[in-house]
N, C-alpha and C positions, 0 to 999 in steps of 0.2 A: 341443780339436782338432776334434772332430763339428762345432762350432759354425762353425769356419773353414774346414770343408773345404765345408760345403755352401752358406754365402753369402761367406766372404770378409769381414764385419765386422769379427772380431777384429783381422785384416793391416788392414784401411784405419782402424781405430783407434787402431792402435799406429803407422802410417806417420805419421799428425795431429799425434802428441809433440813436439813444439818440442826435447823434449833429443836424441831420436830422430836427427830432421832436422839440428841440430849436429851429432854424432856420426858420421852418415852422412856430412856435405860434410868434417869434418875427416880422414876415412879416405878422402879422395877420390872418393867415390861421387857421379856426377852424372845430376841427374833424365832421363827419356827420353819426352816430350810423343810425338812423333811419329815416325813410321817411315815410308819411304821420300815418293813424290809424292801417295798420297791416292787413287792408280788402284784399288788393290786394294779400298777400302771402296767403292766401288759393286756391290761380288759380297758384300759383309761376309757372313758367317755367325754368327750368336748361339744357345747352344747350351744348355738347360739341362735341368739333373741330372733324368733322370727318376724317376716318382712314379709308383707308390711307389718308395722305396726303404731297404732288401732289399724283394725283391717275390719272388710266388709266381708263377707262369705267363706273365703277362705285366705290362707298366708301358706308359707311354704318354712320350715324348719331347717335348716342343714347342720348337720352333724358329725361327725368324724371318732372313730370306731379305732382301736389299737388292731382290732380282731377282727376277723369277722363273726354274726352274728347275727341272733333275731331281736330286734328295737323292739318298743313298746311304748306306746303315746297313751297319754290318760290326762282326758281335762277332768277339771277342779275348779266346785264355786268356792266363793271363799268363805262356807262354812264347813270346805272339806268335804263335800260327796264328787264322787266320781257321776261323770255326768258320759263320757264317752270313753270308749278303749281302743284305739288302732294298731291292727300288731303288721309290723313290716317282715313279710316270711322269712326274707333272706338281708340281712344288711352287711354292706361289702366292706374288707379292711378300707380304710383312708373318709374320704370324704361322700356320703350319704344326704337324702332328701327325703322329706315326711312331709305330708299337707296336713295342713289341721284344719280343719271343715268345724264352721261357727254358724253353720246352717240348724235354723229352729232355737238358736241359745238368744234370750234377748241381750240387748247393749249393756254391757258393763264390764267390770274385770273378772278375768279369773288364771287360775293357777294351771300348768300343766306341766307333766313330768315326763320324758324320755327314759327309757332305763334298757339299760342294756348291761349282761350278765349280771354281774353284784355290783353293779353301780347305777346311781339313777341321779338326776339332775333333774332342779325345778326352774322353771322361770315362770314369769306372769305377761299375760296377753289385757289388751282391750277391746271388747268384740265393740263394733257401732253396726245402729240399723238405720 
């Protein structure tokens, strides 16, 4: 599970199965290549798990932008309130860095979102003290 949650291997492993892919089309299930006209990937937002993690103080986020653009970080306990908001003035096309500062939140999980233009992106962190 650790293994799938932090790259996704194990799901694009077991998707590859030939009985799998039977299985699937016979239960009616049909693949989905693309979504809408292709206008929204010129703002794409690519988002990944920051490092460390569990982290102690703080962790670092890096991120990758089709555009350039102003980011925006916003943690999340996990009854959904906004607990912090960091706006990054300027974020550059290609690949980007954001800290997330767990300084005063005590130990446990929570949710945080990057968003940049009309797209935003969640993932989940674990602060330790």
């Amino acid at each position: 599970m650790i293994e799938n949650y932090l790259n996704e291997r194990v799901w694009d492993r077991f998707m590859t199965n030939p009985y799998v892919q039977t299985g699937l089309a016979r239960a009616g299930f049909q693949s989905v290549v693309a979504v809408g006209d292709g206008a929204a990937d010129a703002t794409r937002l690519v988002v990944d798990q920051n490092m460390p993690n569990p982290f102690r103080g703080t962790a670092t986020i890096a991120y990758r932008l089709a555009e350039p653009g102003q980011a925006t970080l916003r943690i999340y306990d996990l009854r959904g309130r906004c607990l912090r908001t960091v706006v990054a003035d300027r974020a550059d096309k290609g690949p980007n860095q954001i800290t997330l500062d767990a300084g005063g939140l005590p130990s446990g999980v929570y949710l945080y979102s990057i968003e940049a233009g009309n797209n935003r992106v969640w993932r989940r962190c674990v602060v330790i003290r």
